[in-house]
PAROLO-466551 format. One record per residue (C-alpha): residue in three letters; x, y, z. Coordinates in nm, 4 decimals. Example, Ala and Ser with C-alpha at 12.3 -4.5 7.8 and 13.67 -1.06 7.14 Angstrom:
BEGIN
SITE	ALA	1.2300	-0.4500	0.7800
SITE	SER	1.3670	-0.1060	0.7140
END
This chain:
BEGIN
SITE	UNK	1.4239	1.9247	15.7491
SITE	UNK	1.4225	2.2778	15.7453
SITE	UNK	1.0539	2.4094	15.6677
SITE	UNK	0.9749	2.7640	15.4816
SITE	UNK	0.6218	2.8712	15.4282
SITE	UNK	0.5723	3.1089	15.1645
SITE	UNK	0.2967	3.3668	15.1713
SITE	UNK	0.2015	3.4690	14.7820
SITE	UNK	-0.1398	3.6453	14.6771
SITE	UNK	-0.3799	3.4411	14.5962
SITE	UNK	-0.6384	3.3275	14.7944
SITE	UNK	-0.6743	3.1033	15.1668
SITE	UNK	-0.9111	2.9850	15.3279
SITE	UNK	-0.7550	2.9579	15.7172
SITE	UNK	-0.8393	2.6029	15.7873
SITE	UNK	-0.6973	2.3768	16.0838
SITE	UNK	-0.5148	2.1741	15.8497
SITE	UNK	-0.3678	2.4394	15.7002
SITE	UNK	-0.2823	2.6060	16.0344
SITE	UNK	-0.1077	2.2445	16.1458
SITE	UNK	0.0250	2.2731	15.8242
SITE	UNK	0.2378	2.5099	15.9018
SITE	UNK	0.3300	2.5040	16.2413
SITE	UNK	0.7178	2.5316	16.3262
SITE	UNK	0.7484	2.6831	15.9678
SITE	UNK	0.9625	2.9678	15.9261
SITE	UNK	0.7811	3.2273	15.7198
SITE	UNK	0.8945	3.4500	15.3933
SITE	UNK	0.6081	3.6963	15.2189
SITE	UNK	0.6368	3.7588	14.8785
SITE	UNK	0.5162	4.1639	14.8590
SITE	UNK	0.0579	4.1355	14.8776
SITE	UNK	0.0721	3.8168	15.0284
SITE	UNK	0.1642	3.9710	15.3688
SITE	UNK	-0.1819	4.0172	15.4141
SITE	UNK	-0.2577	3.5710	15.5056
SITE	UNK	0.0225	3.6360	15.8199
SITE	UNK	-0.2382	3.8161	16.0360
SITE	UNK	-0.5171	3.5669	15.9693
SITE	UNK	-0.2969	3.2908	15.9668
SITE	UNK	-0.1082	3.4053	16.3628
SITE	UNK	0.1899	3.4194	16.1260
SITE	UNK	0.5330	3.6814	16.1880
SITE	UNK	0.7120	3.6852	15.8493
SITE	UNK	1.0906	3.6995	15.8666
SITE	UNK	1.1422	3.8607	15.5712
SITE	UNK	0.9127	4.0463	15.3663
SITE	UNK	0.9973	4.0461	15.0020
SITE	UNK	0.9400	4.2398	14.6893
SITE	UNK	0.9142	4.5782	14.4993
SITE	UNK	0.5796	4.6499	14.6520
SITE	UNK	0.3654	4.7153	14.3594
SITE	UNK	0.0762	4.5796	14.4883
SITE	UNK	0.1510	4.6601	14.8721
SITE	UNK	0.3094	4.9503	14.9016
SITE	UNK	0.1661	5.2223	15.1559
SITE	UNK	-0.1420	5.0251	15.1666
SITE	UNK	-0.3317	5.1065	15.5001
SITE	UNK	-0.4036	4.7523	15.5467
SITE	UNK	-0.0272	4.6435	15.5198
SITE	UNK	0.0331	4.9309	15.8078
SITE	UNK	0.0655	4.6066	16.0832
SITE	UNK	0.4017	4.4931	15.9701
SITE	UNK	0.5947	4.8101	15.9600
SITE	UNK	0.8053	4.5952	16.1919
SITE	UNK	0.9067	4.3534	15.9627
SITE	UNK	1.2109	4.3411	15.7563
SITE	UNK	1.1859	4.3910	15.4094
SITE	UNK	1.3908	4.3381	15.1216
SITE	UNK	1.3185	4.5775	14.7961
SITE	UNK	1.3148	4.5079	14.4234
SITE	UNK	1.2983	4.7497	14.1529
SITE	UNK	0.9800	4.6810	13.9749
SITE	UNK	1.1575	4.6111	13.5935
SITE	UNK	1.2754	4.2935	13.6893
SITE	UNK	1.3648	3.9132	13.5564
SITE	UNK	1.1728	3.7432	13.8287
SITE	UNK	0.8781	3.7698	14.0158
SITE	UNK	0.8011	3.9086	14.4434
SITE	UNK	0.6972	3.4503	14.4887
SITE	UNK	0.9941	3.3178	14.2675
SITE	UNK	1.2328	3.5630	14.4937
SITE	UNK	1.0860	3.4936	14.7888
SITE	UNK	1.1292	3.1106	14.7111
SITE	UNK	1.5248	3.1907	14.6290
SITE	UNK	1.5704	3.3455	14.9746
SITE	UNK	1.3890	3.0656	15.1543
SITE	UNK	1.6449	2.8068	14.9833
SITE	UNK	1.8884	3.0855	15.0579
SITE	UNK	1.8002	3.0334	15.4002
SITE	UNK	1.8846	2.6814	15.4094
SITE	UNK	1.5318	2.5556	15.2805
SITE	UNK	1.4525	2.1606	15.2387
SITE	UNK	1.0917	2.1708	15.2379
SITE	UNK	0.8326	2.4410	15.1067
SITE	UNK	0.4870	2.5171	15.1477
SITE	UNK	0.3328	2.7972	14.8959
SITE	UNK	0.0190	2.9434	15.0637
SITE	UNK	-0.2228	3.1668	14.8158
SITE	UNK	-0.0357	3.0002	14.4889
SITE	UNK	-0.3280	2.9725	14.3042
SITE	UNK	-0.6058	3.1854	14.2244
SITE	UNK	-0.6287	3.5719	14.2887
SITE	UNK	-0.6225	3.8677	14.0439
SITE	UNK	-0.3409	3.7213	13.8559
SITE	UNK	-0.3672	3.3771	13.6912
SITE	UNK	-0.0553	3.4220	13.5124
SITE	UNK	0.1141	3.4150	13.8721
SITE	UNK	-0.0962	3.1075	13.9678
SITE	UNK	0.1179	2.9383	13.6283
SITE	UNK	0.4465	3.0570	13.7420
SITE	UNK	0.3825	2.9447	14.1152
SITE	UNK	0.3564	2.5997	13.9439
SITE	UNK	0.6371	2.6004	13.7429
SITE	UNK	0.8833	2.6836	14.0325
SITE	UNK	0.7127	2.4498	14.2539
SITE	UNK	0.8228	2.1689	13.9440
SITE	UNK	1.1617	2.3377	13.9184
SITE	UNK	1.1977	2.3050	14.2944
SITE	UNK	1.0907	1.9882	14.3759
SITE	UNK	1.3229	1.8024	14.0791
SITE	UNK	1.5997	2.0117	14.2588
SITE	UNK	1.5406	1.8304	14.5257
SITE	UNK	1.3454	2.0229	14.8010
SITE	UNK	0.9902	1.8881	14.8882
SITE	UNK	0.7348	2.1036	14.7754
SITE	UNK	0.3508	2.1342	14.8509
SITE	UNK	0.0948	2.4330	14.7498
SITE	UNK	-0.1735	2.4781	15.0290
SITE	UNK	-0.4285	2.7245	15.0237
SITE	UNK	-0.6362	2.5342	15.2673
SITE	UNK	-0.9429	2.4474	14.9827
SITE	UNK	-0.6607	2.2664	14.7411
SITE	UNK	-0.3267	2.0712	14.7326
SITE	UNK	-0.0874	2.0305	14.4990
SITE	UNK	0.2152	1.8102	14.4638
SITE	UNK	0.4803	1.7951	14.1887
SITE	UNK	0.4942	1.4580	14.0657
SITE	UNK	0.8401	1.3407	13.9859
SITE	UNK	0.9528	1.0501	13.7879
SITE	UNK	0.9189	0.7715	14.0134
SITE	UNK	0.6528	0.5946	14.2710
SITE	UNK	0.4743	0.8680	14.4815
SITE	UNK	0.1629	0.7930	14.7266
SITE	UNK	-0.1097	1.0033	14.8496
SITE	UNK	-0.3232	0.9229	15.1466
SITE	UNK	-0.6715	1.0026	15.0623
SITE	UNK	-1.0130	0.9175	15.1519
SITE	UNK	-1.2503	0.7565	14.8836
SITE	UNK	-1.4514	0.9702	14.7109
SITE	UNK	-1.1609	1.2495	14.6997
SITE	UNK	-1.1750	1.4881	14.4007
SITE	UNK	-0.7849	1.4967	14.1919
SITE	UNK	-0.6770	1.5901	13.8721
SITE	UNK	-0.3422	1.5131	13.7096
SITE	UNK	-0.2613	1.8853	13.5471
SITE	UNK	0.0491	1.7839	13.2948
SITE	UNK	0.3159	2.0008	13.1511
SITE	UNK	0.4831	1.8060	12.8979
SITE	UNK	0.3536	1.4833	12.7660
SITE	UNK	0.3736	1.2019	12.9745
SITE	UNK	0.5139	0.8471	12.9895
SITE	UNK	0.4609	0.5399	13.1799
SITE	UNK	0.2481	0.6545	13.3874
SITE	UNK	0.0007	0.4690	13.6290
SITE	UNK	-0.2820	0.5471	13.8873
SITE	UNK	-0.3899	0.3139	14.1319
SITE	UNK	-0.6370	0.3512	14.3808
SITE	UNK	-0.8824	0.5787	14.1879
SITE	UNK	-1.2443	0.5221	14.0046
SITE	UNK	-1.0163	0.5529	13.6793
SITE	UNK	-0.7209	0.4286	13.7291
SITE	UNK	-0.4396	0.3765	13.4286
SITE	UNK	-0.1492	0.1603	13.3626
SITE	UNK	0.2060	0.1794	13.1937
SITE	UNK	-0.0051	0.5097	12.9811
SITE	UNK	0.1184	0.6939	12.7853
SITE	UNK	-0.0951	1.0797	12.7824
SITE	UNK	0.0436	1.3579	12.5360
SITE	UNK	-0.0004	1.7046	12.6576
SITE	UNK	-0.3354	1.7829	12.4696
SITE	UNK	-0.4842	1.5387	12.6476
SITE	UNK	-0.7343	1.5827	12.9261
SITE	UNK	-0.8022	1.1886	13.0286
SITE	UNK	-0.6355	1.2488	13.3712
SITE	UNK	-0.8797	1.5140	13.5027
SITE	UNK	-1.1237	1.4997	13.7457
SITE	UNK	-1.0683	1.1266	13.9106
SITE	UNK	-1.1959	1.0074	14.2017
SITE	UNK	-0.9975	0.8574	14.4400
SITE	UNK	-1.1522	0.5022	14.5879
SITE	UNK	-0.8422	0.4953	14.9059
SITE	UNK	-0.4651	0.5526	14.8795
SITE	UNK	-0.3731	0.6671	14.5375
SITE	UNK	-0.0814	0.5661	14.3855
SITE	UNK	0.0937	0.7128	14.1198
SITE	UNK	0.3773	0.6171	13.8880
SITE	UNK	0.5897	0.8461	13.6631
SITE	UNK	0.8406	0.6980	13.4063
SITE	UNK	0.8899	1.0323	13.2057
SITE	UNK	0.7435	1.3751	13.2100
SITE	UNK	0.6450	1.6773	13.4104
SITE	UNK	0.2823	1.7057	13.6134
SITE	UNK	0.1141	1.8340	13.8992
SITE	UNK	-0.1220	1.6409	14.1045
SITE	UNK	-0.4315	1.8631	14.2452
SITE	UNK	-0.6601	1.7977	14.5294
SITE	UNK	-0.9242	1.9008	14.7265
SITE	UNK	-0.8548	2.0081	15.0784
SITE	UNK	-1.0202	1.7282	15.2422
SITE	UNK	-0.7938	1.4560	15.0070
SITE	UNK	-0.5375	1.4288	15.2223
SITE	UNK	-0.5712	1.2599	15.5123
SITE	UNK	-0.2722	1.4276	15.7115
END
C-alpha cells in the first residue's frame, strides 16, 4: 500500500502517534501547510499550490529546496484537493490529511471532508490526523474502531442516513434510521471496540486523539 501524507493548514499538535503515524509516508504540501514538515522531521516531495498564503513568507524560507508546483490563484479547486490529485497521481492507496481541520479557514476544514468522502468511496483508505482528532469516512458496510472506553466520538453525517448501527458505545443504535437534521449521533462515548454499520448514506466518524488504540 502506497502511503501519502498530506500537509494542509490547519492546525497539529506533533504527537508520537501522529509521528508513527506517518512514518514511511511519502509527503505532498498543499501551499501554508509546509510549515507542519519542520516540526513534524518531514521533507515534502512536492510542494503544491498558488502560494497565496505562503508566498515569500520568511518563515517558508527553509524549503527553497523543495520542488514546487504553481497554480494561478482563479482556480476550480483548492492548494489540499490538488495536492490530494497528485498524491493519487503518484500512485496513492492510502492517505493521511494532517492540519484538515481547524485553522483560519473553516470553509477549507468542510472541503477537506468532502474529498476525504469522495476519496475513500473511490477506493483509497483515508484518515485525517491532526494529532488531537481522527476522522474516518464511514462507508456503507461493517467498519471497526479500536478504542478505549470512555473515548469521546461523534458521527458528523452528510446526507441522511440508513441502517445504521453502533455497537460498543454508552449509546449505541440499531438498524436506525437518522435524517440529516438530526444531531442524535453526537458526542457518544465509546465503552471498548466500536462498531459501526452503514446500509445507506454518507458520514464521518470523529475522535479524540487518544480513541484509537493504534
Amino acid at each position: 500500500m502506497s502511503h501519502f501524507a498530506v500537509l494542509l493548514a490547519g492546525p497539529i499538535t506533533a504527537t508520537t502517534a501522529l509521528r508513527a503515524t506517518l512514518t514511511g509516508a511519502r509527503v505532498i504540501a498543499a501551499d501554508a501547510g509546509i510549515r507542519h514538515a519542520a516540526t513534524l522531521g518531514l521533507t515534502p516531495e512536492l510542494w503544491v499550490g498558488d502560494f497565496d498564503s505562503a508566498g515569500d513568507d520568511p518563515e517558508y524560507a527553509g524549503f527553497a529546496g523543495v520542488p514546487r508546483q504553481t497554480f494561478p490563484r482563479d482556480k476550480d479547486q483548492t492548494d489540499g484537493e490538488l495536492a490530494i490529485d497528485i498524491a493519487r497521481e503518484r500512485g496513492a492507496s492510502r492517505l493521511t490529511l494532517v492540519g484538515a481541520s481547524g485553522g483560519p479557514r473553516s470553509d477549507h476544514a468542510f472541503s477537506h471532508l468532502v474529498l476525504a468522502l469522495r476519496h475513500a468511496e473511490a477506493g483509497i483508505s483515508v484518515e485525517l490526523f491532526d494529532g488531537r482528532e481522527h476522522a474516518w469516512p464511514l462507508l456503507p458496510g461493517r467498519q471497526r474502531f479500536p478504542m478505549d472506553a470512555g473515548s469521546q466520538f461523534s458521527i458528523l453525517k452528510f446526507t441522511d442516513l440508513a441502517g445504521l448501527s453502533i455497537r460498543g458505545a454508552r449509546f449505541p443504535l440499531e438498524d436506525a434510521a437518522i435524517p440529516f437534521s438530526s444531531i442524535l449521533t453526537q458526542s457518544n462515548e465509546a465503552t471498548g471496540p466500536v462498531e459501526v454499520t452503514l446500509r445507506s448514506g454518507r458520514a464521518i466518524l470523529l475522535a479524540q486523539a487518544d480513541s484509537a488504540v493504534r
